[in-house]
C-alpha positions in Angstrom: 135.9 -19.0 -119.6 135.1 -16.9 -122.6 135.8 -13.0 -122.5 133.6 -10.5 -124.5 133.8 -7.0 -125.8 131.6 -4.8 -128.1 132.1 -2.1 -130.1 130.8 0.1 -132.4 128.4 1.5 -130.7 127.1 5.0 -131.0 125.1 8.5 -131.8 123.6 8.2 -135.5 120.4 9.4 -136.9 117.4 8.2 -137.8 117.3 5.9 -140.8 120.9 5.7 -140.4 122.8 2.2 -140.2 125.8 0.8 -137.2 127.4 -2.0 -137.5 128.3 -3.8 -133.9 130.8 -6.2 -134.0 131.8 -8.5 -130.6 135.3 -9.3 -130.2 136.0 -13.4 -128.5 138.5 -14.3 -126.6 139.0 -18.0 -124.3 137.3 -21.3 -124.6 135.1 -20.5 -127.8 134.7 -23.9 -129.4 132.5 -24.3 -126.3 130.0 -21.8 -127.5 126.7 -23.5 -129.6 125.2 -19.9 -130.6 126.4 -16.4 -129.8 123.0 -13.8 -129.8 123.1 -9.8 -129.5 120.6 -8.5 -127.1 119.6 -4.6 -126.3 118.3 -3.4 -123.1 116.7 0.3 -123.6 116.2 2.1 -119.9 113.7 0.8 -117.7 112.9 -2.3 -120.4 114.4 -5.4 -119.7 116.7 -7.0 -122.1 115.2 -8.7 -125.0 117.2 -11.1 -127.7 117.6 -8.8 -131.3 119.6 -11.7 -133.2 121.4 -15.0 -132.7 123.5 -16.8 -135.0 124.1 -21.0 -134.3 127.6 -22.8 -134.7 126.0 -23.9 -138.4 125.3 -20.4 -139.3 121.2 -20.8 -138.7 120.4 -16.9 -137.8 117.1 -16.1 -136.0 115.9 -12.6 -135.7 113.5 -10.5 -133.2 110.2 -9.6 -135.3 111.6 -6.0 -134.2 114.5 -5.6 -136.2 113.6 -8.4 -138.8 114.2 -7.4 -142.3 116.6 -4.3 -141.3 119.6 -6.7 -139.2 121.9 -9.5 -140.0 124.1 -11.3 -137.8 126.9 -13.0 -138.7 130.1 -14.4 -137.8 134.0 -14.7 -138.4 135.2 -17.9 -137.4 138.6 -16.9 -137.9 139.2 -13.9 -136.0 136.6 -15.0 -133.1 134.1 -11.9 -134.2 130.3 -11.8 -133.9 128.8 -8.5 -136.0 125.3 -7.4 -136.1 124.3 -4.5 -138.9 121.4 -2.8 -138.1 120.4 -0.8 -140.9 117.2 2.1 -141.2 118.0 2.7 -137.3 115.0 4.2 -135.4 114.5 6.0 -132.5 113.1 3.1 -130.6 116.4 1.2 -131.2 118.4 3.2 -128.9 119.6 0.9 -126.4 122.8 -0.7 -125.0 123.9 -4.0 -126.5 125.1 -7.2 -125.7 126.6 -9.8 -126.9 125.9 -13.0 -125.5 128.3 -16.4 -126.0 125.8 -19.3 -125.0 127.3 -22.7 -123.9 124.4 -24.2 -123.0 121.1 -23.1 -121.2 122.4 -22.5 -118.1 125.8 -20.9 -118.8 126.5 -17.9 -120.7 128.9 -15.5 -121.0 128.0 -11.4 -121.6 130.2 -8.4 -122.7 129.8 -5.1 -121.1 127.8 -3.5 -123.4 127.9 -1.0 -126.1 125.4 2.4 -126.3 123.4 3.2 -129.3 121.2 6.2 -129.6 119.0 7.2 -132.4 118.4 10.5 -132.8 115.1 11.6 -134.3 
């Protein structure tokens, strides 16, 4: 079992940055990649950023250029800075611990809105 929570989540304006960090708790050294993914209202959810085990990152075409994923070994944390935020960015976001392709484990979510 692994246990996630986000945070960091928030209002900010437009052209503004957030950093999102995901907080990992239980059977981590199970996990091959961890990802962050947004789901706006009435979109479905769609992958913004995953980072492997061996620090390979991969990036929606989206946010490419303006978001890094990373991670702290140590302290079980997954981040994702999104910097020159847009409107269209306003979503709630997840983080995502992948085991393998059938078993995954989500946190609840964290809100970001853009204001224009």
């Amino acid at each position: 079992q692994v246990q996630l929570v986000e945070s960091g989540g928030g209002l900010v304006q437009a052209g503004g940055s957030r950093r999102l960090s995901c907080t990992a708790a239980g059977t981590i050294r199970s996990i091959n990649h961890w990802a962050w993914y947004r789901q706006a209202p009435e979109r479905q959810r769609e992958l913004v950023a995953k980072i492997y085990v061996n620090g390979v990152t991969e990036y929606a075409d989206s946010v490419k250029g303006r978001c890094t994923i990373s991670k702290e070994n140590v302290k079980n944390m997954v981040y994702l800075q999104i910097n020159h935020l847009k409107p269209e960015d306003t979503a709630v976001y997840y983080c995502l611990g992948q085991i393998s392709a059938s078993l995954g484990y989500w946190g609840q979510g964290t809100q970001v809105t853009v204001s224009s």
